[in-house]
C-alpha positions as CSV (number, residue, x, y, z in Angstrom):
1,X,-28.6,92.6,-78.5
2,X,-30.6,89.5,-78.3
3,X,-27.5,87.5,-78.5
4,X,-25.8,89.5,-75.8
5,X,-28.8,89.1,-73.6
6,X,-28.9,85.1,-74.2
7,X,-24.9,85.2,-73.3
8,X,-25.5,87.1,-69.6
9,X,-28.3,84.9,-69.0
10,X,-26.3,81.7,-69.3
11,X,-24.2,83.2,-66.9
12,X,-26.1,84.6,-64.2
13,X,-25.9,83.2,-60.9
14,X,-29.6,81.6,-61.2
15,X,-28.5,78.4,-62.4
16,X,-30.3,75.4,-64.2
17,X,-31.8,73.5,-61.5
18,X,-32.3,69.6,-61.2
19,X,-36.6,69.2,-61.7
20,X,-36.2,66.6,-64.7
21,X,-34.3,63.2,-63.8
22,X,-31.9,63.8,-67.1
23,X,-30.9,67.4,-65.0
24,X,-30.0,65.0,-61.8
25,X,-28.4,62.8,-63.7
26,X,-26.2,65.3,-65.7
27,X,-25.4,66.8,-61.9
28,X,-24.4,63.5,-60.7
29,X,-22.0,62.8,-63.2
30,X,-20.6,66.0,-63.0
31,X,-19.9,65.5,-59.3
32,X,-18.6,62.0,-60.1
33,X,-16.1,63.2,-62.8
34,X,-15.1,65.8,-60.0
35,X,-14.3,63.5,-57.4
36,X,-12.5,61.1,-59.5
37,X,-10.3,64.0,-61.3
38,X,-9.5,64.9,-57.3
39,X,-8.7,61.1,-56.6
40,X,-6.1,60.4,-59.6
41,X,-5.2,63.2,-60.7
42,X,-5.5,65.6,-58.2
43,X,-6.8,69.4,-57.4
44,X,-4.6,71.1,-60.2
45,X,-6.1,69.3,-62.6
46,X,-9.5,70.0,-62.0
47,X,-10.9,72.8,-64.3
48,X,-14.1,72.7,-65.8
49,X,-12.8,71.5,-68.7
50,X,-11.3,68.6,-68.1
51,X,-14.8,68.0,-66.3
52,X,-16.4,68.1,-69.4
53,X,-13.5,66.1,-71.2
54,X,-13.9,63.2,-69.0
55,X,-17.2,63.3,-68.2
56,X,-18.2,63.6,-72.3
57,X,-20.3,66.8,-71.9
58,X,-19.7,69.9,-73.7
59,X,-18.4,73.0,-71.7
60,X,-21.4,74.9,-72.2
61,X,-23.2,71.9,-70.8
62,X,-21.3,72.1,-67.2
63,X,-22.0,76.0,-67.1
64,X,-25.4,75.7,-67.5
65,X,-25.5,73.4,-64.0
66,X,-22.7,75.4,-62.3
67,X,-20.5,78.8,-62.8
68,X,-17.4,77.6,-62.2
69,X,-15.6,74.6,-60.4
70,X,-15.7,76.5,-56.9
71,X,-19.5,76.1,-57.4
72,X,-19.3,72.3,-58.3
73,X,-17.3,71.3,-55.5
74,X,-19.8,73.4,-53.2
75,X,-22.7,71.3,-54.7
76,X,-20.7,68.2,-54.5
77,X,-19.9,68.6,-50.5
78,X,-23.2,70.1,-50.0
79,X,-25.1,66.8,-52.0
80,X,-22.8,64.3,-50.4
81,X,-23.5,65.4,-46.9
82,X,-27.4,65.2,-47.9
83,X,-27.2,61.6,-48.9
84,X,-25.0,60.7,-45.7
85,X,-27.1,62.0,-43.5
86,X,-30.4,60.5,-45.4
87,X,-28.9,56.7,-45.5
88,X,-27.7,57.7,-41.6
89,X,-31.5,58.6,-40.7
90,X,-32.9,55.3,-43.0
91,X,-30.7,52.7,-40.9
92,X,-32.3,54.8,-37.7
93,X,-36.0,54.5,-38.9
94,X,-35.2,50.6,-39.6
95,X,-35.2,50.1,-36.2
96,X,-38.0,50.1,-34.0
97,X,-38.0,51.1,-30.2
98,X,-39.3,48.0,-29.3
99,X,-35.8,46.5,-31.3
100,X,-33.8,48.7,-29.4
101,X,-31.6,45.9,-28.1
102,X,-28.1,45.9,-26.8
103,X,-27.0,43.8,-30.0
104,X,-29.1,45.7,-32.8
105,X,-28.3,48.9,-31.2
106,X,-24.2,47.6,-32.0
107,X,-25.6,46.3,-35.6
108,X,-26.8,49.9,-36.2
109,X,-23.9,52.0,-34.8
110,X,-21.1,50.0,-37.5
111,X,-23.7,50.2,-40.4
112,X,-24.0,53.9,-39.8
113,X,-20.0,54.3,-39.0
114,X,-19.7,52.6,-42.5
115,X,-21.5,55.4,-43.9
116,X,-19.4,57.9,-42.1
117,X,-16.3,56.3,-43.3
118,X,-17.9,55.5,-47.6
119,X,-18.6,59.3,-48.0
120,X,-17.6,60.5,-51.0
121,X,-17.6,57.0,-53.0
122,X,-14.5,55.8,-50.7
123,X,-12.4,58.3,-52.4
124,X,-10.2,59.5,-49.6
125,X,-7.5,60.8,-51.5
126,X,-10.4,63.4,-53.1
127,X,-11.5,64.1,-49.9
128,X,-8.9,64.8,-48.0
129,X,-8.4,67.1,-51.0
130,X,-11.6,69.2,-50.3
131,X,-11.0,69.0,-46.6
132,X,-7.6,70.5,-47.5
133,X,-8.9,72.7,-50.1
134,X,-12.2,74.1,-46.9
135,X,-9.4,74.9,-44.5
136,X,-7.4,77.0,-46.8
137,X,-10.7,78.9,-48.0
138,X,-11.7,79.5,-44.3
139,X,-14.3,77.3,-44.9
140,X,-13.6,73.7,-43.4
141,X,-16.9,74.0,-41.9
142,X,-18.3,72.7,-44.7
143,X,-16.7,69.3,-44.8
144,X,-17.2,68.5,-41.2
145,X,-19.3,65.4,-40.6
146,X,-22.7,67.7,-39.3
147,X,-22.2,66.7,-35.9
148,X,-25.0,67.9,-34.4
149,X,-27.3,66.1,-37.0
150,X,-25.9,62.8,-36.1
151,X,-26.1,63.7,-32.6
152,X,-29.7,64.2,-32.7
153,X,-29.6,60.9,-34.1
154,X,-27.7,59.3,-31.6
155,X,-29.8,60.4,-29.2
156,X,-33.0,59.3,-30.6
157,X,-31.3,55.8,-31.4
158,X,-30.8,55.4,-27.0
159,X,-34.2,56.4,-26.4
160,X,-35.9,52.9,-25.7
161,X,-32.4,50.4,-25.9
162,X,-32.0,47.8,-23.2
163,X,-31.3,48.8,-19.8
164,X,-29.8,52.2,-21.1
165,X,-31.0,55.7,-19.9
166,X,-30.9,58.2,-23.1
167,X,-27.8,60.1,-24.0
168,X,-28.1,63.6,-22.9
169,X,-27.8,66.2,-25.6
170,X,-24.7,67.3,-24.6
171,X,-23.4,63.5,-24.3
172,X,-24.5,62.8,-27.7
173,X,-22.8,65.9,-28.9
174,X,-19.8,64.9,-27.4
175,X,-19.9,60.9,-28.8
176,X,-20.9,62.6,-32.6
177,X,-17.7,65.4,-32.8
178,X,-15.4,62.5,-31.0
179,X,-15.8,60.3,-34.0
180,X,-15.7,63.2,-36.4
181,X,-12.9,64.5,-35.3
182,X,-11.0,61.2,-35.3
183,X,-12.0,60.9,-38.9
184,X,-11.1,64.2,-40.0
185,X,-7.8,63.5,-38.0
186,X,-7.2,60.3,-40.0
187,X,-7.7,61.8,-43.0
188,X,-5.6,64.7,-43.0
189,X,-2.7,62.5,-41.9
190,X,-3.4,59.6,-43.8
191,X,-6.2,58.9,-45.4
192,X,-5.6,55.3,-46.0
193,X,-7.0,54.5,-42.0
194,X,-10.2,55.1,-43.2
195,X,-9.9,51.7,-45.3
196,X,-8.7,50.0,-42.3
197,X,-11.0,47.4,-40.0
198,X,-9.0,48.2,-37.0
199,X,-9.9,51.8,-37.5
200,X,-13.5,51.1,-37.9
201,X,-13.5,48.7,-34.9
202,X,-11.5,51.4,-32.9
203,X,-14.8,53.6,-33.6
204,X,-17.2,51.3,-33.3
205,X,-15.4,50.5,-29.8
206,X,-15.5,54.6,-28.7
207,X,-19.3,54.6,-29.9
208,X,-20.7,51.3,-28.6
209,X,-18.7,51.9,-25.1
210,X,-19.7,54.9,-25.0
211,X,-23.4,54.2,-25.6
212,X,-23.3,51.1,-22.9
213,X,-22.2,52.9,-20.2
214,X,-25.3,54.9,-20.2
215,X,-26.9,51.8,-17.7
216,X,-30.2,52.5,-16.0
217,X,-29.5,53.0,-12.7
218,X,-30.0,50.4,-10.3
């Protein structure tokens, strides 16, 4: 009976979470193994055990982070778009209102377009793959770029630039899904664009036009 119980436990939804840096570490590699099964090799070859093949953990290792590979890649989106959004709000607080200039305003709107386009490592083939693999589970939701978030952003970023009024909330809402949308575009027809500098300076164009015509009026 004690055995049994030990087994159920292992498996029960409350799974091991991250306190200890080893734990975060073990999660991290799990992801990365993930995402770079997706990028060479593909979603059919993902399976929890070819995670813990690759990634030099034993199987019981992986469950005790995560039930089941549906449950890593859930974590993995749900990490990745933590971190995006944490670099996209430390480039922000690098700036001061006061440095709110027409030309660091451009300097911070292609750093944080760079950070749009790395996600995931700069494995596009994986994550066009979990974009693929959302829409068919209803749930492409959870790989959109969080829109709103970075409109929030971009609308604290106007506040205080040169000669510029502040982007409206529904303006900055608009400028945010625009350039997700054109990403998620590129990447479901082919996600080799997001590599490309004329892509980036296409988006860089949209944002930094868009965010200059927003003059003080005379």
């Amino acid at each position: 009976m004690k055995d049994t119980h030990k087994s159920k436990s292992n498996q029960s939804p409350a799974r091991r979470e991250p306190t200890q840096a080893r734990a975060r570490r073990t999660r991290q590699l799990i992801f990365e193994t993930a995402l770079r099964i997706l990028d060479q090799e593909g979603e059919p070859a993902l399976t929890t055990n070819r995670i813990a093949e690759l990634s030099g953990f034993s199987i019981g290792t992986v469950y005790q982070y995560f039930a089941n590979k549906h449950e890593i890649l859930a974590n993995l989106i749900a990490e990745e778009r933590r971190m995006r959004l944490a670099r996209i709000a430390a480039e922000l607080q690098g700036l001061s209102q006061d440095e709110r200039t027409t030309v660091q305003l451009a300097e911070r709107v292609r750093a944080i377009l760079r950070i749009v386009l790395g996600a995931f490592g700069g494995r596009h083939k994986a994550r066009r793959a979990l974009l693929e693999r959302a829409l068919r589970n209803s749930a492409g939701r959870l790989m959109n770029e969080p829109a709103a978030e970075i409109a929030r952003m971009l609308r604290a970023l106007s506040y205080g630039s040169e000669n510029q009024t502040p982007l409206t909330e529904i303006e900055a809402l608009v400028l945010a899904e625009a350039v997700s949308g054109t990403v998620r575009a590129a990447l479901l027809s082919n996600p080799s664009l997001l590599k490309s500098a004329a892509f980036e300076q296409a988006l860089f164009d949209l944002t930094v036009g868009f965010l200059r015509q927003r003059r003080t009026p005379a």
